[in-house]
C-alpha positions in Angstrom: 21.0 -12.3 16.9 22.8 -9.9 14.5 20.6 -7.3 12.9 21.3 -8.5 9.3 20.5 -12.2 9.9 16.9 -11.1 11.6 16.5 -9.1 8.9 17.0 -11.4 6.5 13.9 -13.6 8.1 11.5 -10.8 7.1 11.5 -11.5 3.3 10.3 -14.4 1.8 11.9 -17.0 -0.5 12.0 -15.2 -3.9 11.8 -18.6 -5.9 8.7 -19.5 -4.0 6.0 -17.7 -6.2 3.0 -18.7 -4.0 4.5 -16.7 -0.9 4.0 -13.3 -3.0 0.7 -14.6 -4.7 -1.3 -12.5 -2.1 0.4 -9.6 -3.2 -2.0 -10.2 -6.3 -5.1 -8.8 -4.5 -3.4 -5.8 -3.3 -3.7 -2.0 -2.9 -0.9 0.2 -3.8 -0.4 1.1 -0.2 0.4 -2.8 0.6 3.2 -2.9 -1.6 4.5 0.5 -0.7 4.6 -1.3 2.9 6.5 -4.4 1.4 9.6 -2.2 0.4 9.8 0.0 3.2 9.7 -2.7 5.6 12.6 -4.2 3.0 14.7 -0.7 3.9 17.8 -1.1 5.9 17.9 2.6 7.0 13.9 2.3 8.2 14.4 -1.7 9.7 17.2 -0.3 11.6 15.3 2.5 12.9 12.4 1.0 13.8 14.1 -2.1 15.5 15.8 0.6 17.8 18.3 1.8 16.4 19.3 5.6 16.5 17.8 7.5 13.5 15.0 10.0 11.6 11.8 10.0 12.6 8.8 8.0 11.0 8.0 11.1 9.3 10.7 10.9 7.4 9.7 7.4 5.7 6.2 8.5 5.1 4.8 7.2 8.3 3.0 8.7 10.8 4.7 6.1 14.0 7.0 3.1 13.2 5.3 -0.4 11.9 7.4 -3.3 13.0 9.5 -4.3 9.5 9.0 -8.1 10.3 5.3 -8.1 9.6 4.2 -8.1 6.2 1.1 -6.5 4.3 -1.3 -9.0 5.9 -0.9 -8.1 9.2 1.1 -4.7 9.2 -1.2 -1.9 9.9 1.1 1.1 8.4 -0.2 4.9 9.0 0.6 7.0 6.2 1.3 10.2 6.3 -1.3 13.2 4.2 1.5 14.7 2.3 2.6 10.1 1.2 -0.8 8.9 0.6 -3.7 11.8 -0.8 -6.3 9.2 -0.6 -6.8 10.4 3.1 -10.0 11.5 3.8 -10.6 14.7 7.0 -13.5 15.2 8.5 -14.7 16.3 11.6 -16.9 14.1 14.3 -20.0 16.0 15.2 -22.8 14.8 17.8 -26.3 14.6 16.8 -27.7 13.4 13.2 -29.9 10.7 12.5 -28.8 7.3 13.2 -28.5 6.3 9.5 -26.1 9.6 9.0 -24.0 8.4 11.7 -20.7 6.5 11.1 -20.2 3.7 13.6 -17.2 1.7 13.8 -17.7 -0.9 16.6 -19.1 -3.1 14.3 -16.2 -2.9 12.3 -13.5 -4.9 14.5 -10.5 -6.3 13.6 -10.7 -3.5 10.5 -10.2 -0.7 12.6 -6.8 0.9 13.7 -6.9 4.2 16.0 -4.0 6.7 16.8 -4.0 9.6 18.1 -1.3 12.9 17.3 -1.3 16.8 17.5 -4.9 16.5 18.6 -5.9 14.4 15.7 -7.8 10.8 16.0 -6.3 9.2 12.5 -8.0 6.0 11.7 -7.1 3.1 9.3 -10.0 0.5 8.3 -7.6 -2.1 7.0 -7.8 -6.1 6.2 -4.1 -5.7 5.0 -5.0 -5.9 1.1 -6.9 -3.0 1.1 -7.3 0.4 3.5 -9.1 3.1 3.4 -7.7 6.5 5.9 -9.7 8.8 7.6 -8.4 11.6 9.9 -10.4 13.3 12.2 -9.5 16.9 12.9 -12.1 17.3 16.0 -14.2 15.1 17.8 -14.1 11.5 18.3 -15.8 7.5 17.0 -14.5 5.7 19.7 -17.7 6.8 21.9 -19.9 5.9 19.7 -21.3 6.8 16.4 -21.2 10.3 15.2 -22.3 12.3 11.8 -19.0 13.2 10.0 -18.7 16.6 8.5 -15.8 16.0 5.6 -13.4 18.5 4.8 -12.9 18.8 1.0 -11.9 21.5 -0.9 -10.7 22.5 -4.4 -10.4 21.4 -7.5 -7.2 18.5 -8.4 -6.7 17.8 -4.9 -10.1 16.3 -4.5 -9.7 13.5 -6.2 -8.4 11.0 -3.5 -10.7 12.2 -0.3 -13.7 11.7 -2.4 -12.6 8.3 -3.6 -11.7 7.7 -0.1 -15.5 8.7 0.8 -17.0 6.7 -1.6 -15.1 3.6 -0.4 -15.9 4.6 3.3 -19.4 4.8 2.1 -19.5 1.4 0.5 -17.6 -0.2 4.0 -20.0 1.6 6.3 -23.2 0.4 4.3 -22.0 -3.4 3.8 -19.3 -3.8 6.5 -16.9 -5.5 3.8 -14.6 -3.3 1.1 -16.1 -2.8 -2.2 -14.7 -5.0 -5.1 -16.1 -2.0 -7.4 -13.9 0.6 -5.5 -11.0 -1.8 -4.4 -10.0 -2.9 -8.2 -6.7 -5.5 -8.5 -4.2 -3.3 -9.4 -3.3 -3.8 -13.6 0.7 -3.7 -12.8 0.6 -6.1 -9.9 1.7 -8.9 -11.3 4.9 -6.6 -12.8 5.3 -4.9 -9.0 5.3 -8.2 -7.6 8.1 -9.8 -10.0 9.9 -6.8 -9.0 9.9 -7.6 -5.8 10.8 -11.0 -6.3 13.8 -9.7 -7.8 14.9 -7.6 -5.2 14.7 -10.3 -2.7 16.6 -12.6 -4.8 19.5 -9.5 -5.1 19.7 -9.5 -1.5 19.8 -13.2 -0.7 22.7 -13.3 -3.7 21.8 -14.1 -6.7 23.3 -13.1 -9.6 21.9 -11.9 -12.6 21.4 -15.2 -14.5 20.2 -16.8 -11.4 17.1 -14.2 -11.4 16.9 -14.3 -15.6 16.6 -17.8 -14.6 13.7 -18.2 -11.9 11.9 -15.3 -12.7 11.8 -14.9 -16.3 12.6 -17.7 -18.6 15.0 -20.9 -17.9 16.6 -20.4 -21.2 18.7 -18.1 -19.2 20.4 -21.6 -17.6 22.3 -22.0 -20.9 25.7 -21.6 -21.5 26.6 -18.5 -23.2 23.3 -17.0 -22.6 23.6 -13.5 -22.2 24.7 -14.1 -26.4 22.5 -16.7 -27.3 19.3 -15.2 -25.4 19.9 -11.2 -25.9 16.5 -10.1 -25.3 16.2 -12.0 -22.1 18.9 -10.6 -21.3 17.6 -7.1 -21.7 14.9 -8.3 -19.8 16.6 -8.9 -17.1 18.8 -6.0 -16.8 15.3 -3.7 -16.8 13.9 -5.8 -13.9 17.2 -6.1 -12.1 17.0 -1.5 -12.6 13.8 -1.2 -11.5 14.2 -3.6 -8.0 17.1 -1.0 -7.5 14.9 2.4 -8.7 12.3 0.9 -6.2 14.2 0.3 -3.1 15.8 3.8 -3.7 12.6 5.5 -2.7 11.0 5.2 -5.7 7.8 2.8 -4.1 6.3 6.0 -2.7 5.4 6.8 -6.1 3.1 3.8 -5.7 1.4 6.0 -3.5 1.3 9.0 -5.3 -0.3 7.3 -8.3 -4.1 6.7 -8.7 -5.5 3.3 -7.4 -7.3 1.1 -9.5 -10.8 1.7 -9.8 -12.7 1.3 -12.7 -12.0 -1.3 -15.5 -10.8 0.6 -18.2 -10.5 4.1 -16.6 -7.7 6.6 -18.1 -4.7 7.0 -16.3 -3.9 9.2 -14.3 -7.6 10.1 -14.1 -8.9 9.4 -10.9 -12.6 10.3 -10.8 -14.7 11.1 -14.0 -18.5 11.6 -14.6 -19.1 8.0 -15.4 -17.4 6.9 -11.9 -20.5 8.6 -10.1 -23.3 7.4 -13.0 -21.9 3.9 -12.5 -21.8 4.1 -8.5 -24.3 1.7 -6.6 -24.0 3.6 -3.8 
């Protein structure tokens, strides 16, 4: 089958709103997934073809495009997602200290690169990273000394550690600490528009479905000007997006607390309002 026709069998049909509706629930690093896997250069790539390595995409091995955020298991890199937690695996520690993972299952991803066990507790929707620069959990449980240092950069690993926290004590991801993002519904009409770019559609056509059917009227680009602005920003920003600008998805803080500041990831009231 020609590449571009089994590509086109990874996206879903962009009128069909229910197909993106899980999108809803999502983490940011979910939707960074969804356009990557929508890259030509990385499908191409990772189907086989000759090209840069994973690294260069943000990943630390390829993730087969045709599987979405459900049941892709994507490994981001450090320096494309700061919410990675390190730590080292140490033996001894009493049994409550100690992390164990088997009962974990179906959540738990392992690779292994430059000497490093990298793990990714994942249900799809949300994931929480952990990198372990000695020692191993696949032999068991073991006390994990974390590596966290300075000041700004802190900010992700310990909201990483709180979430790992929350999974290891329960053995489901926090609702508290895995917040709906407040712009999914706006990522996920971007992506919508996207898709409908690629299958063809023209700018009316995506005014149409994915905005307001006023835009089916004759003349309507005159008679509907602000829709038509609409359109024109969401039609830009599908194209800023698929240009490489998703990753800043991952570069951005995730949602947390209702009502937190942006671009403020952790503040005193995050730890005074922590169950754990």
């Amino acid at each position: 089958m020609p590449l571009d026709r089994l590509i086109g069998r990874f996206q879903a049909d962009w009128r069909e709103e229910a197909a993106y509706a899980p999108l809803l629930a999502a983490g940011r690093p979910a939707f960074a997934w969804e356009w990557l896997r929508r890259d030509s250069g990385y499908r191409r790539t990772a189907l086989g073809r000759a090209g840069p390595p994973a690294s260069a995409w943000g990943l630390h091995e390829f993730e087969p495009p045709e599987h979405d955020f459900t049941a892709a298991r994507p490994m981001w890199l450090r320096s494309a997602w700061p919410m990675v937690l390190e730590a080292d695996a140490l033996g001894g520690g009493a049994e409550l200290e100690r992390l164990d993972i088997s009962g974990l299952g179906r959540l738990v991803s392992v690779r292994r690169s430059c000497g490093v066990e990298r793990l990714l507790l994942s249900d799809g929707a949300h994931s929480i990273r952990l990198d372990l620069l000695s020692g191993t959990l696949l032999e068991g449980p073991a006390l994990l000394r974390y590596r966290i240092a300075g000041l700004v950069g802190t900010a992700g690993p310990l909201l990483a550690l709180r979430q790992l926290l929350a999974l290891s004590s329960t053995g489901s991801f926090s609702k508290l600490l895995h917040r709906p993002e407040r712009r999914a519904a706006r990522w996920v009409l971007v992506l919508r528009a996207f898709d409908a770019m690629c299958s063809g559609a023209d700018q009316r056509a995506i005014a149409e479905g994915l905005l307001d059917r006023r835009a089916g009227i004759a003349r309507w680009r005159i008679a509907e000007p602000s829709l038509r602005s609409r359109a024109q920003r969401l039609v830009r920003e599908a194209k800023r997006m698929a240009s490489g600008g998703y990753r800043d998805l991952l570069r951005g803080p995730p949602a947390v607390e209702e009502g937190q500041a942006p671009g403020r990831w952790l503040e005193k009231r995050d730890f005074e309002n922590s169950s754990l």
